[in-house]
N, C-alpha and C positions, 0 to 999 in steps of 0.2 A: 604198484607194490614195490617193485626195483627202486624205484626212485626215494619214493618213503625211506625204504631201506637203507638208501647212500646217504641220507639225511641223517637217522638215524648214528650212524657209525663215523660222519664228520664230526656229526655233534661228541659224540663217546671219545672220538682220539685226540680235540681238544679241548675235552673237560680236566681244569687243573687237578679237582682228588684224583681222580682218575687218573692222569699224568703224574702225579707225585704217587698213588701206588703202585706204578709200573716202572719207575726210574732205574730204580738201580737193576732190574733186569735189563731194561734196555741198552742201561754203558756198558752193561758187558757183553751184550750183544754187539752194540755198535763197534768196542774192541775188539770182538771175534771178525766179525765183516772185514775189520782193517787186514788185518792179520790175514783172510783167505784172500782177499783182493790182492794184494803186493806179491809181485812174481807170477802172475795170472798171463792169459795170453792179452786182455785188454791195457794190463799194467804194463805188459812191453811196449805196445803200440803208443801208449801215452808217451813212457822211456824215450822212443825215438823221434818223437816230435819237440823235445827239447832246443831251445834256440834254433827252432829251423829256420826265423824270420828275424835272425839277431838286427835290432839297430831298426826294421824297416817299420810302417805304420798300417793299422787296419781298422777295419769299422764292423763294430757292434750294431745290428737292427733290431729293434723292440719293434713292439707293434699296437702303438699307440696311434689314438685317433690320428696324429698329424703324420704319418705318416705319407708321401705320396710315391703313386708308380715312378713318374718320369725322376725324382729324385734318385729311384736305383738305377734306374738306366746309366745314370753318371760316374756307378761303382762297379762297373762291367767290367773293367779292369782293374780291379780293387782287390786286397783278399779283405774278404768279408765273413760275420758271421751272423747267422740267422738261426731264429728261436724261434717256438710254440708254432703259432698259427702264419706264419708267415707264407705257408704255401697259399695261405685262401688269397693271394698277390699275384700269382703265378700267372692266370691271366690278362695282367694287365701289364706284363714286363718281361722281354728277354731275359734282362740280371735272375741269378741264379747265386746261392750261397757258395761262399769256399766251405764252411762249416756250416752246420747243423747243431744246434743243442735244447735239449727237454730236459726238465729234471723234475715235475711233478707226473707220478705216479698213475693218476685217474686221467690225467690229462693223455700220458703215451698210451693209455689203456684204450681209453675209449676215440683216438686217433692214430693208431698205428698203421692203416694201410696208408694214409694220407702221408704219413712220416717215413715210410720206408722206402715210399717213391721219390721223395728227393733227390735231387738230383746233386750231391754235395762229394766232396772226397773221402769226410767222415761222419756219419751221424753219432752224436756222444747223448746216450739217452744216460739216466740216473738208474743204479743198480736195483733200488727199492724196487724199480718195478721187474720183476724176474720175466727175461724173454727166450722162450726153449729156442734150443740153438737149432731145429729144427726151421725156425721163424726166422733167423737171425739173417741180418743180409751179410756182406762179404764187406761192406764201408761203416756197420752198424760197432761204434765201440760201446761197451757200460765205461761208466765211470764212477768212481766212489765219493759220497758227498759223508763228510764226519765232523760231529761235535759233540759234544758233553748234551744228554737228554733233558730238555731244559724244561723245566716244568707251566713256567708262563713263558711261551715261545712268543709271545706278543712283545714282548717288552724283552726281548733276548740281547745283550749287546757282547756276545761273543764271538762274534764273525772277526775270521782276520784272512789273511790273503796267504793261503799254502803254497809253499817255495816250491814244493813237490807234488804233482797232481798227480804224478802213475803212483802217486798212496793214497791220497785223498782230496778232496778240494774243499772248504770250508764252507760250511754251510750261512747261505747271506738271504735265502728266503726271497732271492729273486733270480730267475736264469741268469739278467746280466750280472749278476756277480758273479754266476759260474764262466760268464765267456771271459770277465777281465782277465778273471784268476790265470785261462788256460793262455788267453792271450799274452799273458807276462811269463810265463813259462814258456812259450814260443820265442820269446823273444823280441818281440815288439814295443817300440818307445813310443811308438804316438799313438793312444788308442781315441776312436772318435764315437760317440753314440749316436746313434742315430732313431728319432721313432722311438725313444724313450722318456713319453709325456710325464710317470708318473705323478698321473691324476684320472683320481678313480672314480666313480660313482658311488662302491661301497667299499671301507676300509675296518680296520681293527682296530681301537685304539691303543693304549697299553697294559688296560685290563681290560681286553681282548671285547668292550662291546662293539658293535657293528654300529658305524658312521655310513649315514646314506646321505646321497645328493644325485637324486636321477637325473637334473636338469645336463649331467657329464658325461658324455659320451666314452668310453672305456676302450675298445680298437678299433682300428682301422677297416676292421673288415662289418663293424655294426651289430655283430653280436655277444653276446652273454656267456659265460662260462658259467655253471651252478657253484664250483669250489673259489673260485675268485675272487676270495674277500683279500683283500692288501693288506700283509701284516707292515703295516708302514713302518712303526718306530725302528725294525726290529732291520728292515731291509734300507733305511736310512741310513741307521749304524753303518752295517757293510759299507753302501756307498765312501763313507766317512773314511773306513777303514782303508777301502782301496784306493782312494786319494792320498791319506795320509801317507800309505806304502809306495805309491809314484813319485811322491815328494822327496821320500828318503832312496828309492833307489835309481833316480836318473830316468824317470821315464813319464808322463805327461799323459792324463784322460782329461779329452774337450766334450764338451757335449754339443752336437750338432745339430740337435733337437728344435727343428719349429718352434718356438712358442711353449716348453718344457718347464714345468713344475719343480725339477730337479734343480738344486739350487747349493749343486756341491762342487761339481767341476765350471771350468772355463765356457763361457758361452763361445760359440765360434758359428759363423755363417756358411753352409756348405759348399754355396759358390764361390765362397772366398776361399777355401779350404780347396776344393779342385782346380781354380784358377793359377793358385798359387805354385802348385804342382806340375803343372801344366807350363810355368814358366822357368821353373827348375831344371826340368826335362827338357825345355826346345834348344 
């Protein structure tokens, strides 16, 4: 009956009338959010991690099928950051995230003890989902994601790359646009992904019907999320967006991606990429 239920009320929050008579409540709702979040104790935390990493380079991990263990082992001195499901890895690798970040709702909901044992400096979950401060750990930040309430979010091309994250981060409809975003506000020129195949099994198109192809394996860890349809066209944008903002502001996203679908940033080899490092350093 739960289950039914959660079907039910995905189905409801992305039906366009539906979404088009709730708009204009929502932008002023989403306004209000801005406005309590800025000055917060989270919005400080954000504040002070401004250029902490001016100049230096780090790695994004998705958690796509090509993902492997012994590939993080090689970022164990790396600052890195890691998303969603990337604890179900944990036994098969000393590496351990510098960051942590969630930004879908059902997702921290129905994984939060798995999420709060991480083992990271900061967990940055998305504010939608409200966590009593009872719950909260001591490394756990909210973070505010903002855009205009878009009524076919399938086909949204409003994502852009926020200068200012202790206000908001721009909403790109995939975590890794939330970690570029935070990453470039750290201060980081060379960002690398890693474990970011996307290619999905099932996707959205841009009038939002579901595209399947089970013969594709989806993570690394082998299994299925129920909310996990890929809003492609809409989180392509962003990619596009945060590329475009590397270009104009001196700083460079490689994709270090096995075998990756993404076909926005630079290909690069990760061995090549640690080797290189490695002879920099001796």
């Amino acid at each position: 009956m739960a289950a039914e239920s959660n079907v039910l009320v995905y189905g409801l929050k992305n039906n366009q009338v539906f979404r088009c008579l709730i708009k204009p409540f929502m932008d002023v709702y989403r306004i209000n959010r801005n406005k309590k979040y800025y000055g917060s104790e989270d919005s400080v935390i954000m504040q002070s991690l401004k250029g902490k990493y001016q100049g230096k380079r780090c790695f994004i991990i998705g958690n796509g099928p090509s993902l492997r263990a012994d590939d993080l082992d090689k970022l164990k001195k790396e600052v890195t950051f890691g998303t969603n499901r990337i604890f179900h890895i944990f036994d098969k690798t000393q590496w351990r995230p510098t960051y942590y970040l969630a930004v879908d709702s059902d997702f921290i909901q129905y994984n939060y003890e798995e999420i709060k044992a991480v083992a990271a400096k900061y967990l940055f979950l998305s504010n939608i989902y409200h966590i009593p401060w009872k719950l909260k750990t001591k490394n756990m930040v909210s973070i505010n994601e903002y855009g205009k309430f878009p009524v076919n979010k399938w086909n949204d091309t409003s994502a852009f790359v926020s200068e200012d994250v202790s206000k908001y981060f721009s909403i790109g409809y995939t975590v890794t646009f939330t970690a570029i975003q935070l990453a470039l506000y750290m201060g980081f020129k060379e960002i690398y992904l890693l474990g970011v195949d996307f290619n999905y099994s099932r996707i959205r198109d841009a009038k939002g019907r579901i595209r399947k192809n089970d013969r594709i394996e989806d993570y690394f860890d082998g299994k299925k999320y129920h909310s996990s349809v890929l809003n492609y066209h809409s989180a392509l944008h962003a990619y596009q967006m945060a590329d475009q903002y590397c270009r104009d502001h001196d700083a460079k996203i490689y994709d270090a991606t096995r075998s990756g679908k993404l076909n926005v940033f630079e290909k690069v080899v990760l061995e090549d990429v640690i080797e290189k490092s490695m002879g920099e350093n001796s």
